[in-house]
C-alpha positions in Angstrom: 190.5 26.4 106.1 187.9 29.3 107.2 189.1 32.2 109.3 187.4 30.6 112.3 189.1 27.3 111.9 192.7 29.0 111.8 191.5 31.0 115.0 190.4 27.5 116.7 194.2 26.4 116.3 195.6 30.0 117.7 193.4 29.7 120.7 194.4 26.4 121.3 198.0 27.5 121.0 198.1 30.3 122.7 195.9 28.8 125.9 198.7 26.1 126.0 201.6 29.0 125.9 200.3 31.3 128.4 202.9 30.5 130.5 205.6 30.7 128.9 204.3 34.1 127.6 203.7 35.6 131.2 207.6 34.3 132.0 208.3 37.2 128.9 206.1 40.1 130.1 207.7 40.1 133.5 211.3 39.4 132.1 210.7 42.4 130.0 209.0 44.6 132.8 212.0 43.9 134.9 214.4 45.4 132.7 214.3 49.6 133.3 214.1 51.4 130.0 213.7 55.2 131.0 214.6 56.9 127.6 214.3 60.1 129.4 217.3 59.1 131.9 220.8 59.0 131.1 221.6 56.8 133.8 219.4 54.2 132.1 220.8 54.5 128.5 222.5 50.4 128.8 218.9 49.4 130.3 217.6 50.9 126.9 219.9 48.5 125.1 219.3 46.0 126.8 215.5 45.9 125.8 216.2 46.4 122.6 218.4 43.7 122.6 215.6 41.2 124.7 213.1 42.1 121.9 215.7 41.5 119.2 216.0 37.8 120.7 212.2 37.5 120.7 211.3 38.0 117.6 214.1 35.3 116.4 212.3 33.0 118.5 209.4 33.3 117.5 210.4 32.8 113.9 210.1 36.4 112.4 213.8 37.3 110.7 216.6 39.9 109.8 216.0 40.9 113.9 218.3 43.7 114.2 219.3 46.3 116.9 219.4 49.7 114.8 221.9 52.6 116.1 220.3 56.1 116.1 222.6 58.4 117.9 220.1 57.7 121.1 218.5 54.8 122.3 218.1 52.3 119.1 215.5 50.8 117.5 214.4 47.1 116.6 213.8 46.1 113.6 212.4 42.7 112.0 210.5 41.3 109.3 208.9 38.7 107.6 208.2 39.0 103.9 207.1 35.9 102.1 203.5 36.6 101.3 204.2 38.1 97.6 200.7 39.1 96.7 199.9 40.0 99.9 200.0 43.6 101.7 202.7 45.0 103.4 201.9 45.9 106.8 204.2 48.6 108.7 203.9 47.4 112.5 205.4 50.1 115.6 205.5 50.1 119.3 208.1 51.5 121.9 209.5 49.5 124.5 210.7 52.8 126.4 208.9 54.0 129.4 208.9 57.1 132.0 210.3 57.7 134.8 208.6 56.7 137.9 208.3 59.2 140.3 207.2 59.2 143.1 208.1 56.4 144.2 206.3 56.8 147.0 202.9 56.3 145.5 203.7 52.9 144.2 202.1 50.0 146.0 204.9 47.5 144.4 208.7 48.6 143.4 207.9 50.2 139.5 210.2 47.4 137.6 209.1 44.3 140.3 205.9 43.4 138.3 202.9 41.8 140.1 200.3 39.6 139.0 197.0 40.6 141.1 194.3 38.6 139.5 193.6 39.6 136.1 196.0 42.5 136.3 199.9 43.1 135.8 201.4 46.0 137.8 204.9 47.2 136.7 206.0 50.1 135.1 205.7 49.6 130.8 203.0 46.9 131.8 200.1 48.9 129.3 202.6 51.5 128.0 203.8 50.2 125.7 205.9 47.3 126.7 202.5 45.2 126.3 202.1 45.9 122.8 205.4 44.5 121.5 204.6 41.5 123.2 201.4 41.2 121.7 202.9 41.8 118.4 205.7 39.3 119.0 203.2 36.5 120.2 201.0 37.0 117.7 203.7 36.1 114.5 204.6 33.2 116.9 201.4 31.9 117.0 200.6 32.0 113.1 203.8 30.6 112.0 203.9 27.8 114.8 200.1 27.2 113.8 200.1 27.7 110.3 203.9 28.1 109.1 203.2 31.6 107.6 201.6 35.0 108.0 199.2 35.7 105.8 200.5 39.2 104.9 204.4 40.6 105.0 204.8 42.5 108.3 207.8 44.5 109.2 208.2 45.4 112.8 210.1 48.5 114.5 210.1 49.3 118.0 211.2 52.5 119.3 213.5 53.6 122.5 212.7 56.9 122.7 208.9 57.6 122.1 208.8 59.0 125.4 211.5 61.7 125.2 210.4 63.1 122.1 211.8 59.9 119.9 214.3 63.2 118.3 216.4 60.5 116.5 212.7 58.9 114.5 212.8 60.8 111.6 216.2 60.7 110.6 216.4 57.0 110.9 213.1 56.7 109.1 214.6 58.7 106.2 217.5 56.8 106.1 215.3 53.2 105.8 212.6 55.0 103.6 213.6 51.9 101.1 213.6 49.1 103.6 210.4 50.8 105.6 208.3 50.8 102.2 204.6 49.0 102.8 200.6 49.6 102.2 200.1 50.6 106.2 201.1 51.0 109.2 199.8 49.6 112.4 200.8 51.7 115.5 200.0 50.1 118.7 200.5 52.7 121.5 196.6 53.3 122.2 194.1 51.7 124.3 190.3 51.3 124.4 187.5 53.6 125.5 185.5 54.4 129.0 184.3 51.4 130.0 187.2 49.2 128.8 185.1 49.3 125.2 186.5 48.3 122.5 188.2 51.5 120.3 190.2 52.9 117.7 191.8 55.7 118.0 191.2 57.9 114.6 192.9 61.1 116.2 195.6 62.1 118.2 197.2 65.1 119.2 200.7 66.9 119.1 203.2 67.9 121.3 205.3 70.9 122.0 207.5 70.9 125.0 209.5 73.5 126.6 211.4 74.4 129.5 211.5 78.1 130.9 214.0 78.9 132.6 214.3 82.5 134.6 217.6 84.2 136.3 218.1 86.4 138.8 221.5 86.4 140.7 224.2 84.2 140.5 223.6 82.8 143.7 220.8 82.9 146.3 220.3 86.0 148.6 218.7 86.3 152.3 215.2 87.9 151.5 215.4 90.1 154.5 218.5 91.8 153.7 217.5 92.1 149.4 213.9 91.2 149.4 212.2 94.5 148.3 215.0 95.7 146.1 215.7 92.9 143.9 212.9 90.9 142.0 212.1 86.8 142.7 212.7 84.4 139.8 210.0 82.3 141.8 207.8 84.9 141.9 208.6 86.1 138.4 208.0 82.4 137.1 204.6 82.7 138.9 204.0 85.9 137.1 204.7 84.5 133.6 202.3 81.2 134.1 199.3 82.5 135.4 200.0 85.0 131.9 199.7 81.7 129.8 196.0 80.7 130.4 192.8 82.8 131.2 190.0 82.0 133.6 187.9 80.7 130.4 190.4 78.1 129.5 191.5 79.6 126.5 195.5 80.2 125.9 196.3 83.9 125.6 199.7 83.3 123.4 199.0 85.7 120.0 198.2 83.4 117.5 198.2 80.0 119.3 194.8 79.5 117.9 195.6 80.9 114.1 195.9 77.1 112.5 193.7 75.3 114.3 191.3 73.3 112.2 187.9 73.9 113.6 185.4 71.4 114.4 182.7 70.7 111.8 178.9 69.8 112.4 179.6 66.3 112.0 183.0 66.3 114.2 181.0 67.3 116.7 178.1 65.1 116.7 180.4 62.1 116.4 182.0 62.8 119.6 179.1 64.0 121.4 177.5 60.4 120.6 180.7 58.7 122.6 178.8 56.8 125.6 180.9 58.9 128.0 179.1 60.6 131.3 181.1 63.8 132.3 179.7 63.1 136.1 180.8 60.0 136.6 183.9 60.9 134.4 184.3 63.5 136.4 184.3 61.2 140.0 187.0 58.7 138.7 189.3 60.8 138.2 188.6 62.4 141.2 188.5 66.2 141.2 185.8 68.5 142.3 184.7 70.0 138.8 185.6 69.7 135.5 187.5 72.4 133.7 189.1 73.6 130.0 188.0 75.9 127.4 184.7 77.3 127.5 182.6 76.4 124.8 184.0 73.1 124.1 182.2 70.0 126.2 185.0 67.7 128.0 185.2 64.9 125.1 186.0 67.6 122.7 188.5 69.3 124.8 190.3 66.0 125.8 191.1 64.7 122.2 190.3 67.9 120.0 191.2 71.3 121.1 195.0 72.0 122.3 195.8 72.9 125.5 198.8 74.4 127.7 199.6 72.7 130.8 202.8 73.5 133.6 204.3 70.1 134.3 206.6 70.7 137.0 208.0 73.9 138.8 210.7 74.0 140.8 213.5 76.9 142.4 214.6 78.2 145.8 214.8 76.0 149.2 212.4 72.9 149.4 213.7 71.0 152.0 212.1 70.5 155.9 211.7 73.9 157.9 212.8 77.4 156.8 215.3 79.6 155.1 214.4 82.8 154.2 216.0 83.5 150.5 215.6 85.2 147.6 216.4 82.2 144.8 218.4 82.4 142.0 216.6 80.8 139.4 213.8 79.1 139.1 212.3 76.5 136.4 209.1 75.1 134.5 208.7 72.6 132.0 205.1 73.2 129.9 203.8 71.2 127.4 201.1 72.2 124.7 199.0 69.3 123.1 198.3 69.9 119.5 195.6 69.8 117.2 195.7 69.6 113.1 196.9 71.8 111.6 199.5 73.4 114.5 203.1 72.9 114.0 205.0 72.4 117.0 208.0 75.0 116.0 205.6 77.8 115.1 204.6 76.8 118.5 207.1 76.9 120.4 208.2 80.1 118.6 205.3 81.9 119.9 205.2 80.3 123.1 209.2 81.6 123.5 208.3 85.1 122.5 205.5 85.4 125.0 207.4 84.2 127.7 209.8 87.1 127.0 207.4 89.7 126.7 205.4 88.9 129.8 208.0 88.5 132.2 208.6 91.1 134.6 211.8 93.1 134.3 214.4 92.5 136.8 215.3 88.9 135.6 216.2 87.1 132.7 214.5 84.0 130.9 215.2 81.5 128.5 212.7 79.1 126.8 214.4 76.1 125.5 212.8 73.5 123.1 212.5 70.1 124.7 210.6 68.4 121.6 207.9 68.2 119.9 205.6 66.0 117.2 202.8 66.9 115.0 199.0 65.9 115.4 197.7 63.2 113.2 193.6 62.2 112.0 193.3 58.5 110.6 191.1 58.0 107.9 188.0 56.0 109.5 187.1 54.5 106.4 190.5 53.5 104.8 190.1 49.4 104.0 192.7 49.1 106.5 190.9 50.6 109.3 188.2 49.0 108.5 189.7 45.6 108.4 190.9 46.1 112.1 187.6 47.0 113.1 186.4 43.9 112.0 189.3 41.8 113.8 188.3 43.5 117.2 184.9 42.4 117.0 185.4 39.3 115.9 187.6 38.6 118.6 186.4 41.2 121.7 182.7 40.8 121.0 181.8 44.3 120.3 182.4 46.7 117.3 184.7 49.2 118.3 184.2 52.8 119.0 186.4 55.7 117.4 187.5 58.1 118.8 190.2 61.1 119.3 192.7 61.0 122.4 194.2 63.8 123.8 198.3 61.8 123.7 200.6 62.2 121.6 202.6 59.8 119.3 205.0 61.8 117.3 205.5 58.4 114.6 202.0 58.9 113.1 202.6 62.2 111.4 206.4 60.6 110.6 204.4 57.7 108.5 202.6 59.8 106.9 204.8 62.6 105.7 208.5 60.7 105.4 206.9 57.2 104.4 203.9 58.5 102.5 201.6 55.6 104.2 198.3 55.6 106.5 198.1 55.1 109.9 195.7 52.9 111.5 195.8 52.6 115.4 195.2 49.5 116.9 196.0 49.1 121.0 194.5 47.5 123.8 194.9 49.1 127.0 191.8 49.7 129.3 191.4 53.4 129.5 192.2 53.7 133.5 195.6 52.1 133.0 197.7 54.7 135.4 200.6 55.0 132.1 202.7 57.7 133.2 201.6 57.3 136.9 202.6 55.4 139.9 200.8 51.7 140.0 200.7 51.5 135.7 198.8 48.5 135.0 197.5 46.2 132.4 194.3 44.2 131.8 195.3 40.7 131.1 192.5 39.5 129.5 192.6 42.9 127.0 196.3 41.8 126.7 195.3 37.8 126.0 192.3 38.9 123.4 194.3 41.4 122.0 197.2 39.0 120.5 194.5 37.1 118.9 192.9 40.6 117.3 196.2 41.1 115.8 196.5 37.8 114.2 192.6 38.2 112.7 193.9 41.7 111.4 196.5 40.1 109.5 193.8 37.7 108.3 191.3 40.8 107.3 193.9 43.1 106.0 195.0 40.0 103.5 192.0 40.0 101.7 191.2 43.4 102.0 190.4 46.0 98.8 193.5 47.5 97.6 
């Protein structure tokens, strides 16, 4: 039987189970995993547990609910292809918080169907991704009785609050976790909804500074003057961080940073991407980052420095004049090979100290981290994939670097020794992290038949 006949049969089985499959995304989109949130710790378990379930069902075994010391992981596998490849599979079924609530058109974890779109949040990131994983095994086995290669399946709880219990577990299964490559779906296709695959992806270093003045607030008129303002100290030490020309002013940020060859550059500057109209969906008045650098290259390969939240002092309705004591920021720095996030963050913490103004006292703490990765473009495996998506969407695939983050691919490659290839399907305007996240249901539907002419390709790939 050809590789088309065997797709005939999976279209033909998954058309008649699209039902059934919807009744799953939104049971799943209900349940509220915020790794980030204490309060939402059993909600964690209880996805885990739902996806534990899942893959039983649809015939994949040894489905298991991991302990990490956080939120756990899920584990399966199915392993009865012996000549075949071995095939590493991730996703995450945690998801962020979802403030403000305000901005949501629909309650976050209330999903809504609006035509060819699912509104929840988790519904692109990265809930949708297990699902297509999951549907994908329980379309070969129901249509064929077997996968053509072994797959082993873990999805994480904590990939969005630094997944800081990842590489301990990964050491501990390095045995059990042993394979030819791993598959990490947690990416998403280019401008344009085109097909991609992401070959790059940045680090992370997060911190939170915090600065002290008094122990507790003080009326500005009767101090103000004599005392100095945490708020206004906090103010001092950001606008320190970042110049008018974009570029980071911590000594030695920039020492490890791999430059940009010829060829790097070319490759992105050929990316059908046009910074005006780029530039109007998002919707801001000019487009702005490191000067030299054109926006593709500063989105996905150049680190940056950004302040993601600030807060201190009175922010409720009306007035009160006060000097407050403390105030906060949380600042994130995206990564690019070869920056280590600790050497980071070490700098980062120093600076902080040395710009502040006297009269108060900070602390930097770190809140996590992960290194960048680069996939190999033309690793069999890679390859492979790109021939599944355009076989399936129509369209070979562009790829490309994103600016994100997914701590697991530098994990794969330096505790489990095995490439990364990165294979997602979420349009590029998806709102993840935003209020009104949503998912292309069609890229969703298409993309569970991608993964199971992967596992075709990748069979009978060179090894």
């Amino acid at each position: 039987m050809t590789i088309a006949d065997t797709d005939a049969a999976l279209q033909a089985h998954l058309d008649a189970n699209r039902e059934a499959r919807m009744v799953d995304y939104l049971a799943l989109l209900r349940i509220p995993s915020i790794s980030g949130m204490r309060e939402h710790a059993p909600d964690c378990r209880r996805a885990a547990e739902w996806i534990a379930n899942a893959l039983t069902e649809a015939g994949l075994e040894h489905a298991e609910v991991c302990e990490t010391g956080g939120h756990p992981i899920v584990y399966a596998d199915w392993l009865h292809a012996p000549d075949a490849p071995t095939v590493l599979v991730y996703a995450h079924y945690d998801v962020q918080p979802v403030d403000p609530v305000d901005l949501w058109t629909s309650p976050p974890f209330e999903p809504v169907v609006v035509g060819d779109r699912i509104l929840a949040r988790g519904s692109s990131d990265d809930k949708v991704h297990v699902l297509a994983h999951i549907a994908a095994a329980e379309a070969l086995l129901a249509t064929r009785g077997s996968l053509p290669i072994n797959v082993k399946y873990i999805f994480e709880g904590e990939e969005e609050s630094s997944s800081v219990h990842l590489e301990p577990w990964l050491e501990q299964e390095r045995e059990r976790l042993a394979a030819d490559v791993a598959i990490i779906s947690d990416s998403g296709f280019f401008e344009g909804n085109l097909p991609a695959i992401t070959i790059g992806l940045r680090g992370i270093m997060y911190a939170q500074i915090d600065v002290i003045g008094t122990d507790v607030d003080l009326h500005s008129g009767g101090y103000g003057g004599v005392v100095e303002n945490p708020a206004n100290a906090l103010a001092t030490i950001i606008a320190a961080l970042k110049g008018a020309d974009g570029r980071i002013r911590i000594p030695g940020f920039y020492d490890a940073v791999r430059a940009l060859s010829e060829d790097d550059r070319a490759h992105i500057a050929e990316l059908p991407l046009d910074d005006e109209e780029y530039r109007e969906r998002i919707g801001v008045p000019l487009l702005v980052g490191e000067v030299g650098f054109t926006p593709m290259e500063r989105r996905g390969a150049r680190p940056t420095l950004d302040v993601n939240g600030i807060w201190g002092g009175f922010m409720g309705e009306g007035s009160k004049t006060i000097i407050p004591a403390h105030a906060h920021a949380k600042v994130s720095c995206r990564l690019v090979p070869d920056q280590d996030p600790a050497t980071i963050f070490n700098a980062f913490r120093d600076y902080v100290a040395e710009v502040a103004p006297p009269g108060v006292t900070t602390r930097v703490e770190y809140l996590g981290g992960g290194s960048p990765s680069l996939t190999q473009v033309h690793h069999p495996a890679t390859q492979a994939v790109s021939r599944a998506l355009e076989a399936t969407f129509g369209r070979a695939p562009l790829f490309v670097r994103e600016g994100g983050s997914i701590p697991i691919c530098s994990c794969f490659d330096t505790i489990l020794d095995l490439p990364v290839v990165l294979m997602g399907f979420v349009q590029p305007d998806s709102h993840a992290h935003a209020p009104n996240e949503w998912m292309d249901l069609n890229n969703y539907e298409t993309g569970i038949l991608t993964i199971a002419r992967a596992w075709d390709e990748i069979a009978v790939m060179e090894r």
